[in-house]
C-alpha positions as semicolon CSV with decimal commas, in nm:
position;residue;x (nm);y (nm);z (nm)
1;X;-1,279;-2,625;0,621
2;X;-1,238;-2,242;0,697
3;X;-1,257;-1,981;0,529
4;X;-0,914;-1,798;0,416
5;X;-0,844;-1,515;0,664
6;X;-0,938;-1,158;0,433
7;X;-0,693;-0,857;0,508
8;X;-0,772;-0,479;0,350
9;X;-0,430;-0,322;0,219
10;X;-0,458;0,040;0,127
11;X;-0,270;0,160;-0,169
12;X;-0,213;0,511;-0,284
13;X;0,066;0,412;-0,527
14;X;0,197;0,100;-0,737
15;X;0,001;-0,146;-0,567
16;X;-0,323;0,037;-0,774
17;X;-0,165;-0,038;-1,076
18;X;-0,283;-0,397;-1,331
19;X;0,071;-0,429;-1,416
20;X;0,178;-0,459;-1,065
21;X;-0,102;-0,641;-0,953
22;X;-0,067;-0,975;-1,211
23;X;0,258;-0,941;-1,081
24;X;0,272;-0,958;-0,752
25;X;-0,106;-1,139;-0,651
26;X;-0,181;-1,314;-0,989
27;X;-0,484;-1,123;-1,037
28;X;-0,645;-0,764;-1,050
29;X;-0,780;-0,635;-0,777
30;X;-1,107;-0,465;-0,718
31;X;-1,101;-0,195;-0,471
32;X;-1,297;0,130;-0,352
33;X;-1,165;0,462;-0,295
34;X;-1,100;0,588;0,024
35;X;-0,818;0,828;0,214
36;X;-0,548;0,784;0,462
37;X;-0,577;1,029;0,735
38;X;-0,276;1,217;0,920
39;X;-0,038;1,149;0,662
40;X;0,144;1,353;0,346
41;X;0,297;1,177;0,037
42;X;0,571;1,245;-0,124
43;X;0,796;1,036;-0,383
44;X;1,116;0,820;-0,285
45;X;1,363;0,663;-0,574
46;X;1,336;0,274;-0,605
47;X;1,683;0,109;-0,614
48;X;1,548;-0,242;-0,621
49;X;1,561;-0,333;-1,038
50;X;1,287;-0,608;-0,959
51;X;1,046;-0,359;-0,828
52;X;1,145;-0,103;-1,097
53;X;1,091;-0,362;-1,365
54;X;0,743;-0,423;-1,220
55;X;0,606;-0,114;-1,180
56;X;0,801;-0,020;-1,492
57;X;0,858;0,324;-1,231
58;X;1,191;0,463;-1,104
59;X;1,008;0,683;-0,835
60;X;0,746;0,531;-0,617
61;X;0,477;0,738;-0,379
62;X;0,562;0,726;-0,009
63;X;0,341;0,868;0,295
64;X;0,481;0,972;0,605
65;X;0,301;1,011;0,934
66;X;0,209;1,380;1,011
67;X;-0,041;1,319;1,287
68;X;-0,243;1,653;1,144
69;X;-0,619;1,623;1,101
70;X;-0,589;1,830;0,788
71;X;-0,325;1,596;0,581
72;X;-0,494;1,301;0,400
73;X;-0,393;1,110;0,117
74;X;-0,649;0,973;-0,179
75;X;-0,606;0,604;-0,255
76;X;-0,769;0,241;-0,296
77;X;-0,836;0,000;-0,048
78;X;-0,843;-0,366;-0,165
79;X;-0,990;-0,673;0,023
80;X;-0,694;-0,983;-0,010
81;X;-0,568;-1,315;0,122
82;X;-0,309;-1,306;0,387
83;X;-0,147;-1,485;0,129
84;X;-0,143;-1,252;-0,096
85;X;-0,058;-0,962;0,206
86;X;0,286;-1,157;0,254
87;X;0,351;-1,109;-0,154
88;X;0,261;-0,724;-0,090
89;X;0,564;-0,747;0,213
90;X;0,790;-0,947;-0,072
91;X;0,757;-0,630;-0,369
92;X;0,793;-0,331;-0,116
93;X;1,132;-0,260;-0,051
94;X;1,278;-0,197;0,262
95;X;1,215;0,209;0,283
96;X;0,847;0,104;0,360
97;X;0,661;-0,024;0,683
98;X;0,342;-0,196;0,737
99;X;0,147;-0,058;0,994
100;X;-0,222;-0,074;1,038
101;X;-0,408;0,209;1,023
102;X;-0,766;0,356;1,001
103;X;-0,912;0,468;0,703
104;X;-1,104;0,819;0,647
105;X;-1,440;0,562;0,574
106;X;-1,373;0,387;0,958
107;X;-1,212;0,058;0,753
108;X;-0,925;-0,058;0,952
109;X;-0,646;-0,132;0,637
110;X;-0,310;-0,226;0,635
111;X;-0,098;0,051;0,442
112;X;0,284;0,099;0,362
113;X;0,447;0,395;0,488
114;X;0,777;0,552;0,502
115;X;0,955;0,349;0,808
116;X;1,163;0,637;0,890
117;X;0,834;0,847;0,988
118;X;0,635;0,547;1,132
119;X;0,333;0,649;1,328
């Protein structure tokens, strides 16, 4: 039997939260901090009432590329199941992207970014 493939998501908003994680993987997650180069966050307003009602948030954190050594953003970056990667895809609405990405630490991550400003 093999072993379940392992993705890394990087979060630097809801996804850190307990609430959101029982939610949307069934579990909390363990994770390490680490930072997002090249990109700047700002917040975006959440129409969806399921994702509101999960994160119990009207306003969710979004990053958009900037390309610029200087810009970074602080988050966690958690080890899970591609199982549990296609859940992550299910809560984010449709203002965010997946796009992988390297980490400040060298760990290559998924992360979701604002698909308007995709890198």
């Amino acid at each position: 039997m093999s072993e379940p493939t392992t993705e890394r998501v990087f979060s630097y908003g809801t996804l850190q939260l307990e609430s959101v994680q029982l939610a949307t993987f069934g579990r909390r997650l363990v994770g390490t901090a680490d930072v997002l180069p090249g990109f700047e966050q700002s917040m975006m307003k959440i129409d969806d009432p399921d994702v509101v009602a999960t994160s119990g948030q009207s306003h969710h954190p979004i990053v958009r590329f900037t390309g610029r050594d200087a810009d970074g953003v602080r988050g966690t970056v958690f080890e899970i199941s591609a199982d549990e990667l296609r859940r992550a895809d299910d809560y984010e609405v449709t203002a965010y992207k997946r796009v992988a990405v390297k980490l400040r630490s060298g760990i290559q991550a998924w992360v979701y970014v604002d698909a308007r400003h995709a890198p």
